[in-house]
N, C-alpha and C positions, 0 to 999 in steps of 0.2 A: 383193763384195770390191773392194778401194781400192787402188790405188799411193800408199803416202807417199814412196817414194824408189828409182829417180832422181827429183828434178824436172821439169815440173808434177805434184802429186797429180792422179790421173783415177781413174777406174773401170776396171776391167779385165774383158774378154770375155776366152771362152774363145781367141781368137786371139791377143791381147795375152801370154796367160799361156803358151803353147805356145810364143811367140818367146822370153819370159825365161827359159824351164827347157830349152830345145833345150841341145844341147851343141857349144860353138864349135868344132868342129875342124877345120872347111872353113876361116876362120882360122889355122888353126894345122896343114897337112896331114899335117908329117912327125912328130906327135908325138899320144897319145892324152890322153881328160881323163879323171879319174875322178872322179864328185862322189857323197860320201856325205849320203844320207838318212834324217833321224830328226827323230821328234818329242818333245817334251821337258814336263812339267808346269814353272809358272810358277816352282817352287821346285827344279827339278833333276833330275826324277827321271823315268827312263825306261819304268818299268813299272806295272802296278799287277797283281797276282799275278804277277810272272812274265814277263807278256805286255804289247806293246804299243797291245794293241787299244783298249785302255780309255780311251787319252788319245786317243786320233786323232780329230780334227773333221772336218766335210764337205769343207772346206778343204785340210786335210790331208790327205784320199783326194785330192781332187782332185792338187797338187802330188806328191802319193807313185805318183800312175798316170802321170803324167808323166816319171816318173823310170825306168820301165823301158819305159813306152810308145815313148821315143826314144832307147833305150840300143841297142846292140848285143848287148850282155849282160849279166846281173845277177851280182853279185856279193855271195856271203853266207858266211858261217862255219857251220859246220856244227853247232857249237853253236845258232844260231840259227835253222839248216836244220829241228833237231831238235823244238826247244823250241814252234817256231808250225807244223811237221809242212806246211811249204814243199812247196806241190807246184812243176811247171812251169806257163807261166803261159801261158794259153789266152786270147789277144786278144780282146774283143768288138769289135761292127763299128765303133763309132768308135775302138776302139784298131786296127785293121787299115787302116782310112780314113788314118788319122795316120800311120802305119808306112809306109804303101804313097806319101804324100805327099812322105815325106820318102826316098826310096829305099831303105827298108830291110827287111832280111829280115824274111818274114812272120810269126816269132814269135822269141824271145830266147832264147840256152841261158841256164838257171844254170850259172855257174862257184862250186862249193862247196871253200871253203877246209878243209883237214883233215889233221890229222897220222899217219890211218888207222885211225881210230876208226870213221866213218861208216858206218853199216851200210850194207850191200849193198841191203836191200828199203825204204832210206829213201823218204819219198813224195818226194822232191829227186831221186830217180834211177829213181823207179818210176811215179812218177803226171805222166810230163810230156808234150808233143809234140812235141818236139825233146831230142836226147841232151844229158845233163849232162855238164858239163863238172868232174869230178872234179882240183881242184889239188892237188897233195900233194908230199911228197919222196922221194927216191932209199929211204930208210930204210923205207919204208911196207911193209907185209908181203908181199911176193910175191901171197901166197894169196890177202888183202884184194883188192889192185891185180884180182889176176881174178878175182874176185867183182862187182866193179864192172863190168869190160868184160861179163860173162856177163849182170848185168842192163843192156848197154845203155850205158854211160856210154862216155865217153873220157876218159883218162887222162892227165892234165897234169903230167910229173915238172918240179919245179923245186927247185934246191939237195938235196944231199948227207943231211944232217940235219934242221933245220928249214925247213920250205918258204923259200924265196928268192921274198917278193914281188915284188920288183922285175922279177928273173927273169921270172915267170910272167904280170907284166902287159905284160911286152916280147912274151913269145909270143904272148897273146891278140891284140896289137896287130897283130904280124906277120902275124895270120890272120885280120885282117880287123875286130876287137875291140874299136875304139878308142874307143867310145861307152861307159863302164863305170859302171854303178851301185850302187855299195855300200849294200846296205841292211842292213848288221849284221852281227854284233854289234858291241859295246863291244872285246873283246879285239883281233878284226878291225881295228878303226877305229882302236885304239891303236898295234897294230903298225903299216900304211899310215901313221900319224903320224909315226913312229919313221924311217921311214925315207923320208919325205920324199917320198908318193906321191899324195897328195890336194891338186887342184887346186880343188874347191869342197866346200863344206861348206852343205848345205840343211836348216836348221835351223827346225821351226815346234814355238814354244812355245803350247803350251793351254792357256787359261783356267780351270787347274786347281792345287791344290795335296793334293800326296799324304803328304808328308814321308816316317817310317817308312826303310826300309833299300834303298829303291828303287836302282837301279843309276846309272849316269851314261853320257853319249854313247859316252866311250873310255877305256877303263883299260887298264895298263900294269906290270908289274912294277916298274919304274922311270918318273920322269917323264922329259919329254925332255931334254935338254943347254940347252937355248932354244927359248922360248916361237915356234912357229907365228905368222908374219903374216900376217892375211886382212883384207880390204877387203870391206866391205857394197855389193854390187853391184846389189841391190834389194831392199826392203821393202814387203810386204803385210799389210793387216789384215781381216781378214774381218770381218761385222756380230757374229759371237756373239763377237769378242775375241780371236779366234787370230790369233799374228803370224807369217809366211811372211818366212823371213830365209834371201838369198842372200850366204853371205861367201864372195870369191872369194881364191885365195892372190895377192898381192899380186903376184908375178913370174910368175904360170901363163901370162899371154899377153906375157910379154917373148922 
């Protein structure tokens, strides 16, 4: 794997690459980042059945273990909980080497976004080592809400009717949460969009073309009012042709 960008192009070890995908918030103390992670075929498309196993290069495991390796906590949609049957995510020893380097707790909750659909015996709330962090809103069914705490979860009300992201990433932050990795879905990514919550976007497109009805990064009932600005904060090429693309939001460290 190469750096084309910042300048000079060099090669990147794994310590080089650990520094670009850390999340700056010892920078920035009194405010959290959130950077969402996904990979993309060369022509747009996020899945191939379904699922996004199928595009992801070695490359991409690598920057995509990165991404919850030095998070705080993972954040997912529960559609996407469901879909890749998400468990909690059990460190191996160089992800615990990494964790414990950089002073952080010894394994990451998921925080599962959900308007109270989410089953109670999901593997996101049942198969983990550390309790889920269930987000949802005021409106969520009673019964559901304790169904979750009974397997285990904790229960994050944010907003009245539909979940209040913003809300809910102020609380995680508050509790300690500031390191947040969104890894999906599209609907997830489009709301955070919406509302002005994504401070990088880590983008690695594969050396693949799927065409067909594949999905895309973020969709949205409506588009946005105006177009999101992000600056390309680093660019990686691996030998098989995958490009590892950091765009940062332009004002996220103003």
């Amino acid at each position: 794997m190469h750096q084309v960008w910042p300048l000079p192009a060099r090669p990147v070890d794994d310590a080089a690459l650990e520094a670009l995908y850390r999340y700056p918030v010892d920078e920035a103390p009194a405010r959290r980042w959130v950077a969402v992670n996904f990979v993309s075929s060369l022509d747009g498309g996020i899945e191939i059945e379904g699922r996004s196993r199928g595009l992801s290069t070695p490359a991409d495991r690598r920057v995509f273990a990165l991404g919850h390796d030095l998070a705080d906590v993972v954040l997912l949609g529960s559609g996407t909980a469901l879909a890749e049957a998400y468990p909690g995510l059990r460190p191996d020893a160089t992800a615990a080497d990494r964790r414990h380097r950089h002073g952080l707790a010894e394994v990451p909750p998921l925080a599962v976004v959900t308007s109270g659909s989410l089953p109670a015996d999901a593997a996101s709330i049942v198969d983990v080592a550390v309790p889920t962090i269930v987000v949802t809103s005021a409106a969520a069914p009673e019964g559901q809400q304790e169904a979750w705490r009974a397997a285990g979860a904790r229960v994050l009300l944010a907003g009245d009717g539909a979940v209040d992201l913003a809300a809910a990433l102020q609380a995680l932050a508050d509790d300690g949460y500031r390191r947040i990795d969104c890894e999906g879905g599209p609907g997830l990514v489009g709301t955070l969009l919406h509302a002005d919550l994504v401070d990088e976007m880590r983008l690695t497109i594969a050396p693949l073309a799927v065409a067909g009805r594949a999905g895309r990064v973020a969709t949205s009932a409506d588009p946005l009012e105006a177009p999101r600005g992000f600056a390309v904060a680093s660019l990686l090429v691996d030998d098989d042709g995958s490009l590892l693309i950091r765009y940062v939001r332009r004002d996220a460290l103003e």
